[in-house]
C-alpha positions as CSV (number, residue, x, y, z in Angstrom):
1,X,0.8,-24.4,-1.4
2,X,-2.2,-22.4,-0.2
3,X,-1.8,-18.4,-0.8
4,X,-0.8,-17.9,2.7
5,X,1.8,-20.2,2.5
6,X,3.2,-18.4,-0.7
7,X,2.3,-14.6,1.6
8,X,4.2,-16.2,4.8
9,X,7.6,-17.2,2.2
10,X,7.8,-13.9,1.1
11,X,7.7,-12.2,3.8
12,X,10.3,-14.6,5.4
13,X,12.4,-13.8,2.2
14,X,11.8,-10.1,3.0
15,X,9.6,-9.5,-0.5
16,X,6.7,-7.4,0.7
17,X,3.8,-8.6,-1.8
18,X,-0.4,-8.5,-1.4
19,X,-3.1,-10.9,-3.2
20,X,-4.0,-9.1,-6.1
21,X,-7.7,-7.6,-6.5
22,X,-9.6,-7.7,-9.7
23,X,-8.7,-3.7,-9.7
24,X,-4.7,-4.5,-10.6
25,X,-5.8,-6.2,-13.6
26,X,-4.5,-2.8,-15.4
27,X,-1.2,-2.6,-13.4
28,X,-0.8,-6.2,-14.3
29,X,-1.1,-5.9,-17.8
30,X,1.5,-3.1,-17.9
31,X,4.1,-4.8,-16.1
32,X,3.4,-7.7,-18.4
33,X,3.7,-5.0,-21.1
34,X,7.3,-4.0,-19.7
35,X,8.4,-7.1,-18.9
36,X,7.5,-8.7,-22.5
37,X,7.1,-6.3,-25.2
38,X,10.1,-6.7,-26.6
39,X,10.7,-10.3,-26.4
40,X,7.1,-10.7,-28.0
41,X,7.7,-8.5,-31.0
42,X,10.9,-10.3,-31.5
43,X,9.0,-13.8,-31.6
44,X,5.8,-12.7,-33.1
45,X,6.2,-9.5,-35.2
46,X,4.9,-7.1,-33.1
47,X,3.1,-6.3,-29.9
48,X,-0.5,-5.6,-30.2
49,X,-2.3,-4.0,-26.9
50,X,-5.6,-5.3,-27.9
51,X,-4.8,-8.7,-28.5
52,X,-2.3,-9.5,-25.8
53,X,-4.8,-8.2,-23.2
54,X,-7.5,-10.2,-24.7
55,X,-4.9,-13.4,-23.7
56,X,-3.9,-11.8,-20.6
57,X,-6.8,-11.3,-18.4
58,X,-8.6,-14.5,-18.5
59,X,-5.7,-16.2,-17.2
60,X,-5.2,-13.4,-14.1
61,X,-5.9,-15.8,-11.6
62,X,-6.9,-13.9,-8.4
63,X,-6.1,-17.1,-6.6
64,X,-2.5,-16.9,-7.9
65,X,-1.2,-13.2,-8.7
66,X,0.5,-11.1,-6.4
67,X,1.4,-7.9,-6.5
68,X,5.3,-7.5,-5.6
69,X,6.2,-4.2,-3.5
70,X,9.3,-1.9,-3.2
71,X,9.3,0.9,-1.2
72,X,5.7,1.2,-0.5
73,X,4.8,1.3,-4.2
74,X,3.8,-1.4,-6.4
75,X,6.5,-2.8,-8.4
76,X,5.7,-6.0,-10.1
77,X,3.5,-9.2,-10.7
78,X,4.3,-12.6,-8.9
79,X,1.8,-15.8,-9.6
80,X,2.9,-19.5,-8.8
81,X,0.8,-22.6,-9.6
82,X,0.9,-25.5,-6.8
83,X,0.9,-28.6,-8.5
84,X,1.6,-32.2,-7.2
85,X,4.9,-32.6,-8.7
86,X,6.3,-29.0,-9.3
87,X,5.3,-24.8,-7.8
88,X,4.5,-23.3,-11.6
89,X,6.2,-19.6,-11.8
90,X,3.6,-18.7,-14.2
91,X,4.7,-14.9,-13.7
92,X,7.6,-13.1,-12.9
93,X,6.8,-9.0,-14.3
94,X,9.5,-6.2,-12.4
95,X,8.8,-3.0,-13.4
96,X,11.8,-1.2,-14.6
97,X,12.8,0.5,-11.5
98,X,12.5,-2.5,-9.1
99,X,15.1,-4.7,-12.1
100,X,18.3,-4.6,-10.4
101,X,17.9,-4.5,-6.9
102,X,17.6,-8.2,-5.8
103,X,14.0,-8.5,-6.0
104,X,13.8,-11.2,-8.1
105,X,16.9,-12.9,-6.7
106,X,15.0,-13.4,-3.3
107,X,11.8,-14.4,-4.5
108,X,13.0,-17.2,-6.8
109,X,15.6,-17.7,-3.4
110,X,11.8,-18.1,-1.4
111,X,10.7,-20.0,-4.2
112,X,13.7,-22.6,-4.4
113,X,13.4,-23.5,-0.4
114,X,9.9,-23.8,-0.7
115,X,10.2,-26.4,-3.6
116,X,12.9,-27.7,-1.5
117,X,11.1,-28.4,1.1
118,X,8.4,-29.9,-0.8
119,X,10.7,-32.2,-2.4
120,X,9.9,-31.0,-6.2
121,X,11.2,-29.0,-8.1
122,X,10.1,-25.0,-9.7
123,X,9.2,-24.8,-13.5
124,X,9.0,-22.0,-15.5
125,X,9.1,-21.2,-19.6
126,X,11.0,-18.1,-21.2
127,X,11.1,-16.7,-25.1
128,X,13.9,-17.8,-26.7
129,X,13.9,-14.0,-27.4
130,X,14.7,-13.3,-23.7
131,X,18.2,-14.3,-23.0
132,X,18.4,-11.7,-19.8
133,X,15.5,-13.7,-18.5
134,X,17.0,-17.0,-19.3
135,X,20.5,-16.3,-17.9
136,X,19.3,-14.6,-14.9
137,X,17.2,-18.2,-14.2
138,X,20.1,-20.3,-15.0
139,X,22.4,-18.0,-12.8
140,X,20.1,-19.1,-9.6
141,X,20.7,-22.7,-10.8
142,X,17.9,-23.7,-13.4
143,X,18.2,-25.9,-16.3
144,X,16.8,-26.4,-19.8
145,X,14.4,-30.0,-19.9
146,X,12.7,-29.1,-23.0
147,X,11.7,-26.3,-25.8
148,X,9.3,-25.7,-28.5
149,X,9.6,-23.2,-31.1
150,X,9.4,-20.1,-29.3
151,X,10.1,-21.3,-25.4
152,X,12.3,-23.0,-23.3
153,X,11.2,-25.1,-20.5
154,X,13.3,-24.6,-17.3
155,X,13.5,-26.3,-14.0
156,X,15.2,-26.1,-10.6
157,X,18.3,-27.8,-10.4
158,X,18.1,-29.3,-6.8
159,X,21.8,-30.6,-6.7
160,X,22.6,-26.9,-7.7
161,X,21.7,-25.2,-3.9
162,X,23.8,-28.1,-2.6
163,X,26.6,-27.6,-4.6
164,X,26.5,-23.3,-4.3
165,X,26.4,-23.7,-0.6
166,X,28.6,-27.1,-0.1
């Protein structure tokens, strides 16, 4: 799936998004920050600024990141991996005043026809310490395939579009 592929999905979902630039690095971050705080601390101990940026911004892949948009204003932090076999969500960040308002719901909804489509299926990974996350996944039809001590491995159900809309 080339960017514009993932661009033209969204837009079709009615998710206004742009590639991110090297400048949203910092608005990145603090979604990631409001997004994961929380769940990290309750995993690891605590959130440190200074070391979770140090992990964060080698991996902000310009070729995969998005910045998700509400209302003109910038409101999250999309990036999905293409692979041969499965679309990586490697991020999914809202910032607190775009949680709630079906955001999400239609980009993993883009997401889902797009695997679909492909024939494979989306995979993602939550903290065990993030049960809204986990629930809201499993809601849209994704399972557990596997965990490790602080994750759990989820994947698209593709029987479970079938059934919802059968």
């Amino acid at each position: 799936m080339s960017e514009y592929a993932l661009d033209e999905i969204l837009s079709r979902s009615g998710v206004e998004s742009r590639r991110a630039a090297r400048e949203d690095l910092e608005f990145a971050f603090g979604a990631l920050r409001e997004a994961m705080r929380d769940s990290v601390a309750a995993t690891w101990g605590s959130w440190d600024d200074d070391h979770q940026r140090a992990l964060f911004a080698p991996s902000f892949d310009l070729r995969t990141h998005r910045v998700l948009r509400l209302e003109g204003r910038d409101a999250g932090i999309l990036a999905v991996e293409p692979f041969v076999d499965r679309l990586h969500l490697a991020r999914l960040f809202l910032l607190p005043a775009a949680q709630g308002r079906g955001l999400g719901t239609r980009i993993l909804g883009a997401l889902l026809a797009a695997s679909e489509a492909r024939g494979v299926p989306v995979a993602l990974t939550v903290l065990h310490t993030n049960p809204r996350a986990r629930a809201f996944y499993e809601r849209l039809g994704f399972r557990a395939v596997g965990e490790t001590t602080t994750h759990v491995h989820l994947e698209s159900d593709p029987d479970f579009r079938a059934r919802a809309n059968g």
